[in-house]
N, C-alpha and C positions, 0 to 999 in steps of 0.2 A: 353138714358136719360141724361140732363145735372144736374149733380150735383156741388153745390158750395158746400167746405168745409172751415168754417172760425176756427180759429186758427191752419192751418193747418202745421203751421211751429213746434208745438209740436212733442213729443214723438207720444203720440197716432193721432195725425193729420198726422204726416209722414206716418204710418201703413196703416190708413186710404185710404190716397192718393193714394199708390199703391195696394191695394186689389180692390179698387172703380175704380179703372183706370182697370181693368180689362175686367169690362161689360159698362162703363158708358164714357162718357166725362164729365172731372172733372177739375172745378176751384178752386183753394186753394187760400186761403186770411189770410193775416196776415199782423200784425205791423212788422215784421223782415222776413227778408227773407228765405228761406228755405235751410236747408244745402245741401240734393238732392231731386231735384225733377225728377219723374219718368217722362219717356220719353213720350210725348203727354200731358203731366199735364199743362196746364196754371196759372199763379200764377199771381194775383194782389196785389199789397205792400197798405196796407190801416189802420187805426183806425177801429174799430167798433161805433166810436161816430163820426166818418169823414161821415155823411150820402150818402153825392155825390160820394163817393169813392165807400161805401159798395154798393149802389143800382145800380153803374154803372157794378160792381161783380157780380152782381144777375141779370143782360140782359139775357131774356133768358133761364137762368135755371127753372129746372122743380121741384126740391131739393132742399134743405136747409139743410146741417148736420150741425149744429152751438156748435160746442169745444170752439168756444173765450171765452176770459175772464181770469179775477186770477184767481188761481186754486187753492187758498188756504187763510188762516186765514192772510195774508203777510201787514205788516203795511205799509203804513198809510191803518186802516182798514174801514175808511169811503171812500174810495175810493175801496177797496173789493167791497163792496154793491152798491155803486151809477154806476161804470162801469159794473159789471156784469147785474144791471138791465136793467139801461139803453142799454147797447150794446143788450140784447134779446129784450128789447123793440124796437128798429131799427131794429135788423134785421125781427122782426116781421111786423112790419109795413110795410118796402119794399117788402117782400115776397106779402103781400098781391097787395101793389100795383103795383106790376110785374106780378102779376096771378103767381106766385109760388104754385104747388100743394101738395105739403107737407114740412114740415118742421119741423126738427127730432133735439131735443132738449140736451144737455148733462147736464142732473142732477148730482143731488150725494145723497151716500148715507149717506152722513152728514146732507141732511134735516132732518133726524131724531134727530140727538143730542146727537148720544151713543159718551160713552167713556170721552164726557163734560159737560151736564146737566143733563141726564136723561140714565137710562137703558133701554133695551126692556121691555115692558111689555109680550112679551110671544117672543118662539120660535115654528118653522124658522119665522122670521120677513118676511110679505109680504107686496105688496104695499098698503093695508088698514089700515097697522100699522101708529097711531098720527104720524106727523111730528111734531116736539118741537125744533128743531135748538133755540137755544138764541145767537150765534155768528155772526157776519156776512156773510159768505163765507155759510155758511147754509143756513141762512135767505133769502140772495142773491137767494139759491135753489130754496126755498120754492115759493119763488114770482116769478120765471122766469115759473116752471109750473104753478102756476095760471094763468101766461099771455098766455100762451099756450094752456088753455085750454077756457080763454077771447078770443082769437082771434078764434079760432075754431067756439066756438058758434055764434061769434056777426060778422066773416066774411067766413066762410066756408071752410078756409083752415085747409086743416089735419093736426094735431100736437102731436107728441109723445115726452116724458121725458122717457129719462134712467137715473135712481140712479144705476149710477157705484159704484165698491166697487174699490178696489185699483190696478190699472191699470201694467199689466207686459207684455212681450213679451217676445219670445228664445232672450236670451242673454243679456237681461235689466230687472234688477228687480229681474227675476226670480230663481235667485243664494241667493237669501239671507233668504228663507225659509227652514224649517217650525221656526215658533216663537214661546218666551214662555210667560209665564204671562199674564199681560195685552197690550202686545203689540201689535198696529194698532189696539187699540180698537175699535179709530174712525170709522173703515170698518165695525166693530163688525165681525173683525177674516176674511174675506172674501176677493175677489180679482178675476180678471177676465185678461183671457187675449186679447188682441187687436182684432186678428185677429175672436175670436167669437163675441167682437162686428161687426165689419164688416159682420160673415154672419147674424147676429143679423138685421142690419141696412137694406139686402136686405132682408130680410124673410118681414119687414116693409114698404117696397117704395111697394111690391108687393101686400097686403092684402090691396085691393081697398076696402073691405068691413068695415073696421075700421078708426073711423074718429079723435078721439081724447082718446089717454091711455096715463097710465105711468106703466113704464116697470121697474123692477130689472133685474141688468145686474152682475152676479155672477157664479165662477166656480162653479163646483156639489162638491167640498172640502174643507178644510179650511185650512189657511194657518198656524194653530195649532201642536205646536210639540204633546200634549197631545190630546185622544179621545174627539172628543162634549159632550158626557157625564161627562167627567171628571172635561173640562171645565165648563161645568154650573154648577155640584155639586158643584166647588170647589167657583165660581165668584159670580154666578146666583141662587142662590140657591132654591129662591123665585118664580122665574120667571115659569111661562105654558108654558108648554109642549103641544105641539100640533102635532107634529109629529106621524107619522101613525107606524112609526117604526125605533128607532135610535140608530144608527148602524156607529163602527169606525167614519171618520171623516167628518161626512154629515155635509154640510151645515151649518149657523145658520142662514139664511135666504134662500127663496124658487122661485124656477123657476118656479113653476105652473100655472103660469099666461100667461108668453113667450109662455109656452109648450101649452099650452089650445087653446090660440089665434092665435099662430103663426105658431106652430110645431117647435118649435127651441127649441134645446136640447145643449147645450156646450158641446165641444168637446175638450177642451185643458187641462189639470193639470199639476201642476209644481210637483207633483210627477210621473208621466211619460211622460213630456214632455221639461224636464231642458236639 
């Protein structure tokens, strides 16, 4: 299978690159160049609003993993939102008109809005939980899955969203937990690591059976020095409970849905995997 990955000059685009490079032939695309690219990986240097560029990227391919974009609230923040739409708007439109058979989305879990407008209304947060973002770099979210789930319906191609939580790997990131207070609220306490996105992403290209989801993509722990319990009595006080049984430092949001559809379970913790 030919997969394109756009932003793949990133942290988690690099990871990507070579777990993907694995079973696949993989094109990585990016405004800057890649510091190393894995051997067999081809790389086109491109915009996501350069349209000629990106849809000469996507010749071919059968995939779409789309990482482009800012990847956070970084001013000028009207340019947040107009690039993150428009670049999935493109790259959605070329997929279709390339005959691209799925195209696998990177949400956040900041369409929701914790940590800057609004709290959970219940825990573990799943993906039916309101999305409320009022920032940009949210907002951006919120709309890149509707377009994904537009083009699904009104041209056939498969399209999945993952609302990542906060993105680490061995040796990046993963050294600076566990946290205290209300820190990385915006994740609501959560975090995943790279390479279970990756088996995440094939557990997805393979279930021909599913034509349009959005997935939570999160370890089975929390990046919390204190228990989950402790944490909501002490923050959340208010908020349901829905959990079947909680226990040490589960979750505050739920894989059940992965697990349901996919059979993907996470496999990594930064408490035995640092």
């Amino acid at each position: 299978m030919r997969v394109l990955v756009t932003g793949s000059s990133g942290r988690i685009g690099g990871v990507l690159l070579e777990e993907l490079n694995r079973a696949h032939e993989v094109v990585g695309y990016d405004r800057k160049s890649p510091e190393d690219l894995p051997e067999g990986v081809r790389f086109v240097q491109g915009d996501l609003l350069d349209r000629e560029a990106l849809g000469l990227a996507m010749e071919g391919a059968d995939a779409v993993v789309h990482l482009g974009g800012i990847p956070y609230d970084i001013p000028p923040l009207h340019e947040v939102f107009s690039i993150n739409v428009q670049g999935t708007y493109n790259a959605l439109e070329l997929a279709v008109e390339r005959g691209v058979g799925s195209f696998l989305h990177s949400s956040s879990i900041m369409a929701y809005g914790f940590g800057q407008n609004v709290d959970p209304l219940y825990f573990p947060v799943d993906e039916e939980h309101p999305v409320r973002a009022d920032r940009p770099y949210g907002l951006s979210k919120i709309v890149g899955e509707q377009l994904c789930r537009t083009f699904n319906e009104r041209c056939g191609i498969r399209t999945f969203a993952f609302r990542l939580t906060n993105a680490v790997s061995k040796g990046w990131n993963d050294d600076r937990f566990p946290l205290g207070e209300l820190k990385m609220e915006v994740a609501i306490h959560q975090y995943f690591y790279v390479l279970d996105f990756a088996a995440m992403i094939e557990k997805v290209l393979l279930a021909d059976q599913l034509q349009h989801e959005v997935f939570l993509l999160s370890a089975l722990d929390s990046t919390h020095v204190d228990s989950t319990e402790e944490v909501i009595a002490r923050y959340y006080p208010d908020v349901e409970l829905r959990y079947e049984g909680l226990q040490g430092f589960a979750p505050f949001v739920t894989m059940e849905k992965a697990r349901r559809l996919l059979g993907f379970e996470p496999q990594y913790s930064w408490r035995n995997n640092g």
